[in-house]
C-alpha positions in Angstrom: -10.1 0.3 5.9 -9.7 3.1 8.4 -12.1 6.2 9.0 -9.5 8.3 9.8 -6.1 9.8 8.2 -3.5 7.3 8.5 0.2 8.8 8.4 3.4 7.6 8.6 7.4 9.1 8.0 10.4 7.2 7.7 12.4 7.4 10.6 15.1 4.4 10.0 15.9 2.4 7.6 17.8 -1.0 6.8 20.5 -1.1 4.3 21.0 -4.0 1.5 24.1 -6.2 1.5 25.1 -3.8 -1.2 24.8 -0.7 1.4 21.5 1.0 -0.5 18.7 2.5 1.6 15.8 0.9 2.1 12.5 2.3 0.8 9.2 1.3 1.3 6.6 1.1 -1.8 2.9 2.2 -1.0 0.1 0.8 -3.3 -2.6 3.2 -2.5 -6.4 3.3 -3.9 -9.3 5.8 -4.4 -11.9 5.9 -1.6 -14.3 6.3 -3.9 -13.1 2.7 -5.2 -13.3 0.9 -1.5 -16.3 -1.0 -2.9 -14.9 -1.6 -6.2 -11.9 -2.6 -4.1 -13.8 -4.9 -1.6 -15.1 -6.8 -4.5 -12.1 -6.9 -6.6 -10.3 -8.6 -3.1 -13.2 -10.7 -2.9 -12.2 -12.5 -6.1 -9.2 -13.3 -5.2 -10.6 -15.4 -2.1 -9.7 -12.4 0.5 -11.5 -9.6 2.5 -9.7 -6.2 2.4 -10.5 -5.3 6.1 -8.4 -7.9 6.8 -4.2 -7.2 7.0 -3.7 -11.2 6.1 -3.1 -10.7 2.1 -0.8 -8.5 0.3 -1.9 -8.5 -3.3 0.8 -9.2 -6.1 2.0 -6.7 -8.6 -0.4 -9.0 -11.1 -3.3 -8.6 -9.1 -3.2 -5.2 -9.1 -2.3 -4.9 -12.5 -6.4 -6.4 -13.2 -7.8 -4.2 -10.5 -10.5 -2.2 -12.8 -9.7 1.1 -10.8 -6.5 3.7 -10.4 -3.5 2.2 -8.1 -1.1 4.7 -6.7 2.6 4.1 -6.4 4.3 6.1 -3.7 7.9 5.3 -3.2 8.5 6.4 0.3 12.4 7.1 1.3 13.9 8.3 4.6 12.4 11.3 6.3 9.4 11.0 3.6 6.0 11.7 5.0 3.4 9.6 3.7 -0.4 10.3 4.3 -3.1 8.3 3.3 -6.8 10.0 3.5 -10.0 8.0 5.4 -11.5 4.9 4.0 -8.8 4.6 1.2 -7.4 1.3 1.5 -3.5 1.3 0.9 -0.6 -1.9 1.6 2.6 -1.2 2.4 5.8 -3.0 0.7 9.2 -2.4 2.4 12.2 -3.6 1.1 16.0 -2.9 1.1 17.3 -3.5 -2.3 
């Protein structure tokens, strides 16, 4: 997790085979959860300091804490606030 503001926009994008944008999905969480969080990651065998897991769609559905969805599109500005741990899916379907 960071201590500072971490922000991103979508500057370029890849299209699918089927021409559509590509958008990028951000799972975000609380910072009042990061220990809730760090636990939570710890049962599934990871640390969440670390960027070597992505967790599934089922893990997060179990996470016993609020999960934000952002669904970040060209030119979108995403910020994320300190210690709030986020992942960051992009896709071009």
């Amino acid at each position: 997790m960071c201590a500072t503001y971490a922000q991103n926009i979508m500057v370029a994008t890849s299209h699918s085979p089927q021409g559509a944008e590509g958008v990028a999905y951000w799972f975000a969480f609380s910072a009042r959860d990061r220990h809730r969080l760090a636990d939570y990651w710890s049962t599934l065998g990871h640390e969440v300091d670390t960027e070597d897991f992505f967790a599934s769609i089922e893990d997060l559905k179990t996470f016993p804490g609020n999960v934000w969805i952002i669904e970040q599109r060209l030119g979108d500005f995403v910020i994320s606030p300190p210690l709030s741990a986020h992942q960051v899916l992009p896709t071009n379907i």
